[in-house]
C-alpha positions as CSV (number, residue, x, y, z in Angstrom):
1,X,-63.5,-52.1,30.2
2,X,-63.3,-48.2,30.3
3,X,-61.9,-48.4,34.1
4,X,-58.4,-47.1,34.5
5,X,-56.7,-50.4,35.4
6,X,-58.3,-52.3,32.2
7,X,-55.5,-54.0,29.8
8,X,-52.8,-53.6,33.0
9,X,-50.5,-56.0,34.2
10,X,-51.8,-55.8,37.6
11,X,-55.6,-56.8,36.2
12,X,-54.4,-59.9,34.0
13,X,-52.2,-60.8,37.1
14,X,-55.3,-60.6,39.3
15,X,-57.4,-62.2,36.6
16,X,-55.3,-65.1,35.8
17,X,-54.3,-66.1,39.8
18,X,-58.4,-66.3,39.8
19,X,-58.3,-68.3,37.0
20,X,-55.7,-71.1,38.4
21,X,-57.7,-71.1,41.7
22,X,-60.7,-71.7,40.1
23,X,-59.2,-74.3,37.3
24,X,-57.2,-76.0,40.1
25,X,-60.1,-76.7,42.5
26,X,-62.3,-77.6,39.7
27,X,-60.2,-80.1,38.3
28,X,-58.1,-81.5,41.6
29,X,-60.1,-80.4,44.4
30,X,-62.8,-82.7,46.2
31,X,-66.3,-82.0,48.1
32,X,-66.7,-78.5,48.8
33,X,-63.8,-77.2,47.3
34,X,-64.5,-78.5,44.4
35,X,-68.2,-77.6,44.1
36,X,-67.6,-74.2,45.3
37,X,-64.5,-73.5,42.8
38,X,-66.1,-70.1,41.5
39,X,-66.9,-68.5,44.9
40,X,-63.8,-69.7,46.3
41,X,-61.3,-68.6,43.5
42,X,-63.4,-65.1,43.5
43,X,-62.5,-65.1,47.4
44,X,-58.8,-65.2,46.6
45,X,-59.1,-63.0,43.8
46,X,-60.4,-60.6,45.8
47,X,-58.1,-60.6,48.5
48,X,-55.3,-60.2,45.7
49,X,-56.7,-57.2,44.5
50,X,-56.6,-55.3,47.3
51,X,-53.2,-54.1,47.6
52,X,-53.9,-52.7,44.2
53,X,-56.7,-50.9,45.6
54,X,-59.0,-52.7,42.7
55,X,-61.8,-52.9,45.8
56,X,-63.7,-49.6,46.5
57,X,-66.3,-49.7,49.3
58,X,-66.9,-46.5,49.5
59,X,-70.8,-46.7,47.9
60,X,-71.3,-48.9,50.8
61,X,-71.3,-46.5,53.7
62,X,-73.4,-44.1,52.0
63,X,-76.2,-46.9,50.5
64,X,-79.4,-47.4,52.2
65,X,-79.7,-50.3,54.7
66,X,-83.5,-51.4,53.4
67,X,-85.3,-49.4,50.3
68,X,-88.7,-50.7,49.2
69,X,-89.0,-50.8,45.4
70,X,-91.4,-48.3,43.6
71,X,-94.2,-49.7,42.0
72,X,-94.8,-48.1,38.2
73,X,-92.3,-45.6,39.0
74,X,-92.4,-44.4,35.4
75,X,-95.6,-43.5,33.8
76,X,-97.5,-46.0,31.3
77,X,-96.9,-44.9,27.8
78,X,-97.3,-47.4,24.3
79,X,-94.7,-46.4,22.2
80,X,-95.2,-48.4,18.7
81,X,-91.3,-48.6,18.1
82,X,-90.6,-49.7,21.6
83,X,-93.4,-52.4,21.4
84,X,-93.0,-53.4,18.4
85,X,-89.2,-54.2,19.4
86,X,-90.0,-56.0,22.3
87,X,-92.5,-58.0,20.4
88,X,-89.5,-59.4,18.3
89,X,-87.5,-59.6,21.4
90,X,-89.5,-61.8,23.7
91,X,-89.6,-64.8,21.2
92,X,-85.5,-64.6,20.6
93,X,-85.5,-64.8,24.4
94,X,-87.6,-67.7,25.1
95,X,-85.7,-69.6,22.3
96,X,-82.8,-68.6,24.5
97,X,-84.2,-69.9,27.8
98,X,-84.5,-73.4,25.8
99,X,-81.6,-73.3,25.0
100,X,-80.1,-72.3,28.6
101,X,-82.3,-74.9,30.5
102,X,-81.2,-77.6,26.9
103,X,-77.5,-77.4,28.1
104,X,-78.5,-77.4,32.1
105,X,-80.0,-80.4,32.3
106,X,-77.3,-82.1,29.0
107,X,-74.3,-81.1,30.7
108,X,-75.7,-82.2,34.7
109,X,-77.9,-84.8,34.6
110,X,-77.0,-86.0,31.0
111,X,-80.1,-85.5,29.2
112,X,-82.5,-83.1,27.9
113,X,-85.0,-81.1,29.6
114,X,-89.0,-82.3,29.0
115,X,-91.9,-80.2,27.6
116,X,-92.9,-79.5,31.0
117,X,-89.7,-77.9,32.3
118,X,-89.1,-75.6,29.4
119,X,-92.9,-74.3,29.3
120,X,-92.0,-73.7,33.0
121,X,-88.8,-72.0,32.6
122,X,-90.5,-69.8,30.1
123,X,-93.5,-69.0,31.7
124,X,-91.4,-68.2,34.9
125,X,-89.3,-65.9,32.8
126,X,-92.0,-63.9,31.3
127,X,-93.7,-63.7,34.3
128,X,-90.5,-62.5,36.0
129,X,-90.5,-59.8,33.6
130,X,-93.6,-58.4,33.8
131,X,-93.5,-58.0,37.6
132,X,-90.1,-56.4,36.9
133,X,-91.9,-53.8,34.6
134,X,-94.2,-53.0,37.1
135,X,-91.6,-52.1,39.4
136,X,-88.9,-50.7,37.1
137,X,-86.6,-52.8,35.7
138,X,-86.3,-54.0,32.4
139,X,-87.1,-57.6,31.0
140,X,-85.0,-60.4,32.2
141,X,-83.4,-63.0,29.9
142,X,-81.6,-66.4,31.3
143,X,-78.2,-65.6,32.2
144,X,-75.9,-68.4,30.2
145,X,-73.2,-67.7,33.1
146,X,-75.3,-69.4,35.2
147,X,-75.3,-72.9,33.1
148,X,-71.9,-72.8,33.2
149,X,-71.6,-73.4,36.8
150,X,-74.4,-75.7,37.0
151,X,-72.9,-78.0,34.4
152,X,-69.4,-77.7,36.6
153,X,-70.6,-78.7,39.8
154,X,-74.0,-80.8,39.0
155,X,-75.6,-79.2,41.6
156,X,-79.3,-79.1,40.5
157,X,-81.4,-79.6,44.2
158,X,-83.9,-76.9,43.9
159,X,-83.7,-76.1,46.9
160,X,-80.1,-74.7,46.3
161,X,-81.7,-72.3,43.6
162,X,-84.9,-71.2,46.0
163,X,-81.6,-69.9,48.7
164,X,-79.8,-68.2,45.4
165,X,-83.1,-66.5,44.8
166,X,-83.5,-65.0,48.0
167,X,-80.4,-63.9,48.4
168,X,-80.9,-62.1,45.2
169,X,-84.8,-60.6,46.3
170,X,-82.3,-59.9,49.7
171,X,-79.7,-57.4,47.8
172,X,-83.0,-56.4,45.6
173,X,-84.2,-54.8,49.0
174,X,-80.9,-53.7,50.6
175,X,-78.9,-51.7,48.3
176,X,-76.0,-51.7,50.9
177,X,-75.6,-55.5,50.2
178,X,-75.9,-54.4,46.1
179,X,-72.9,-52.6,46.7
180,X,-71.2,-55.0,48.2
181,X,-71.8,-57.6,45.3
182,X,-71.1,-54.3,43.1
183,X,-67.5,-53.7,44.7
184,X,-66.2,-56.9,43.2
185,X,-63.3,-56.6,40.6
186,X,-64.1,-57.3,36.8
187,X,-60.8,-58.9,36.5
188,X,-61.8,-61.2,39.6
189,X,-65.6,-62.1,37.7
190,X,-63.6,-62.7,34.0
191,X,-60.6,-64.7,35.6
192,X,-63.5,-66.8,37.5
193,X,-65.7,-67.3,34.7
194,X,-63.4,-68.3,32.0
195,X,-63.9,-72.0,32.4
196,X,-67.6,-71.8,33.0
197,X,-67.8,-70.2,28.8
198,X,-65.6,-72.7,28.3
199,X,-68.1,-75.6,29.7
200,X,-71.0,-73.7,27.9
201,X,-69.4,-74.0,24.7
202,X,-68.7,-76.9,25.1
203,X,-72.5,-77.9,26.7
204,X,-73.6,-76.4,23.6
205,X,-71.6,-78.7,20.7
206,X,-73.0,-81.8,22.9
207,X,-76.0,-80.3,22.2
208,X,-76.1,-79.9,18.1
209,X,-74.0,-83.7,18.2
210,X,-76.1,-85.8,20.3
211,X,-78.0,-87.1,17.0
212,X,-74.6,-87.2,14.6
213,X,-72.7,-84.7,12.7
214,X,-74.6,-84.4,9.9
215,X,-74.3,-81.6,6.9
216,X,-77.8,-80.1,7.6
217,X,-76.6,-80.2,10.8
218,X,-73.4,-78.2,10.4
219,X,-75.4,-76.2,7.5
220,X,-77.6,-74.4,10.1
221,X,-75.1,-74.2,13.0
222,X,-72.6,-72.6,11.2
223,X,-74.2,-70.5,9.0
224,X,-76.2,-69.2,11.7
225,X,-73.4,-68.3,14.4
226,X,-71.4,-66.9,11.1
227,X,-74.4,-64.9,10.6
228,X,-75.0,-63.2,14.0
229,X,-71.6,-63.0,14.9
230,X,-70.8,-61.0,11.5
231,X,-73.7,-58.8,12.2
232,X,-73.4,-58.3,15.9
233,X,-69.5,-57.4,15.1
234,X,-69.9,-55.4,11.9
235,X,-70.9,-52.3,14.2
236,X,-73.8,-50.2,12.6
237,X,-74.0,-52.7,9.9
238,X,-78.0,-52.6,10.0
239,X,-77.8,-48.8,11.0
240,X,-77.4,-47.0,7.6
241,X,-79.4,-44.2,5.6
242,X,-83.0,-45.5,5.2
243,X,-82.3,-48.6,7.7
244,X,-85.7,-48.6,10.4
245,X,-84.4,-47.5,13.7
246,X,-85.9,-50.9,15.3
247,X,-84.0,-53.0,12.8
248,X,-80.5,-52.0,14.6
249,X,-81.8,-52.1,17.9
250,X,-83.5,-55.6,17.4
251,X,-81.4,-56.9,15.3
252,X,-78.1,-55.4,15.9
253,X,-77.9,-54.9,19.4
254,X,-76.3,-58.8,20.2
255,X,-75.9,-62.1,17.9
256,X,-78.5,-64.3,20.0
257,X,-81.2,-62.4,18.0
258,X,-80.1,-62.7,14.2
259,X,-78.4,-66.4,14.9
260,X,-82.0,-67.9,15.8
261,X,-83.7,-66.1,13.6
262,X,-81.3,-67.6,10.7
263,X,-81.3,-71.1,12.9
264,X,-85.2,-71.1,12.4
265,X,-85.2,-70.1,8.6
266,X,-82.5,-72.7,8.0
267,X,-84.5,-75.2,10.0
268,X,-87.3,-74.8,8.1
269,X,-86.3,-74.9,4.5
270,X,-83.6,-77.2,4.4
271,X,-84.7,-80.8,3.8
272,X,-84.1,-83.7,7.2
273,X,-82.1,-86.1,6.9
274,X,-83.5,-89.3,6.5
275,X,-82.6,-91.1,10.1
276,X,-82.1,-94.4,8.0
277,X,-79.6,-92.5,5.4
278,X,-77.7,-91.2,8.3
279,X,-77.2,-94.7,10.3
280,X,-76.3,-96.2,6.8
281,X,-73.4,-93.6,6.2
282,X,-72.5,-94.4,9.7
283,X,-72.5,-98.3,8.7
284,X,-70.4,-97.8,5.9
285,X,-67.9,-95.7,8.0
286,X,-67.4,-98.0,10.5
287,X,-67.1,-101.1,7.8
288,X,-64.2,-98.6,6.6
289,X,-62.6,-97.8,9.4
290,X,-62.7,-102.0,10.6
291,X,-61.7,-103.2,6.7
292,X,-59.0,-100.7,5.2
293,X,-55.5,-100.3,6.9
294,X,-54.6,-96.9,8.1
295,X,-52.0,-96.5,5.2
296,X,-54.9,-97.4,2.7
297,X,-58.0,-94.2,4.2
């Protein structure tokens, strides 16, 4: 978005051969090729971008080789706005992480993740970002992309993720390889990662279904994605005369923060279903469905 070539025919063509690649190997493909369908179809999308000059290396000649990071390259300053912000923030983003490492471990090894390896994935996180702020960056939050892929090609070996890391601390260090990763076309990254929101979507109704389909089920989900969706689309919505400045920025600023806030409120005040209630509804269903004709429902 806001590159000259957005909306063109030659990025949707780009974007959509990236697409089939990655669909077709995904679906048909075996072994490698099948596990690898992301990197692969971004291969060929690259290569089909280049004779409409979509590729621009040019920040790669002139990027350093090696560039230590700066430690507390910006001065120490406690801004009561700013932490008060991220104080609001950093709860939405561990519920986020649970969620994230939830629809990992549902959708690739078919069950949910222990006590132990979501206190992990959270404490990793926040430690993640506090050595980031020491060095510059900005807090990190789990990266739902990522579940995607992991739930397409059940690859879950540690091991796998301790090499993905280091390439990453690798590119942290060498800015030329940054802008190497940096030269890839956005049509190329959407066309490959349509399938992987597709699979988290997906990951994610398997999620809220597991115990049934009930109404205080479908109560909180849907009023709570109808919630942060409205807000997060209703641009400046929480940013009128006499509206806190934080408010729009915490609140506002994407619909993971107001849909689990509403999630939690929901979750709180609305009564549970009695587990007996809900397998005598099922009961009666299925003494329906076996008993009356389809003519007769």
């Amino acid at each position: 978005m806001g590159t000259p070539l957005w909306g063109t025919p030659q990025a949707w063509y780009v974007a959509l051969i990236t697409f089939v690649v990655v669909f077709a190997l995904a679906n048909f493909g075996k072994g490698t090729l099948k596990l690898g369908s992301v990197f692969f179809g971004m291969i060929v999308g690259m290569i089909v971008s280049i004779p409409f000059g979509m590729i621009d290396f040019s920040s790669v000649a002139t990027a350093q080789v090696f560039a230590l990071p700066k430690l507390m390259p910006y001065a120490l300053e406690f801004d009561p706005e700013v932490c008060i912000t991220l104080a609001a923030v950093f709860p939405m983003v561990a519920i986020q992480v649970i969620g994230d490492v939830s629809a990992a471990c549902l959708g690739s090894i078919d069950r949910m993740p222990t006590e132990r390896e979501l206190s992990g994935a959270i404490v990793s996180q926040g430690l993640t970002s506090m050595v980031g702020g020491l060095l510059g960056g900005l807090p990190t939050s789990a990266l739902g992309q990522n579940v995607g892929i992991i739930c397409s090609n059940k690859v879950v070996n540690k091991w796998v993720f301790v090499i993905i890391a280091a390439v990453f601390a690798i590119a942290g260090l060498s800015p030329q390889l940054s802008a190497v990763l940096s030269a890839i076309p956005q049509p190329v990254i959407g066309g490959a990662t349509v399938g992987v929101f597709g699979t988290i979507t997906m990951n994610g109704v398997r999620m809220f279904t597991r115990e049934g389909l009930t109404q205080r089920t479908t109560t909180i989900v849907g009023t709570s994605v109808v919630f942060g969706l409205g807000i997060w689309m209703a641009s400046g919505c929480l940013a009128g005369e006499g509206m806190p400045t934080w408010v729009s920025t915490v609140i506002g600023s994407n619909a993971v923060i107001p849909t689990a806030i509403m999630a939690i409120v929901l979750n709180l005040i609305l009564p549970q279903t009695p587990v007996v209630a809900q397998h005598i509804d099922a009961a009666k269903d299925a003494a329906v469905d076996l008993v009356l004709p389809e003519s007769k429902k």
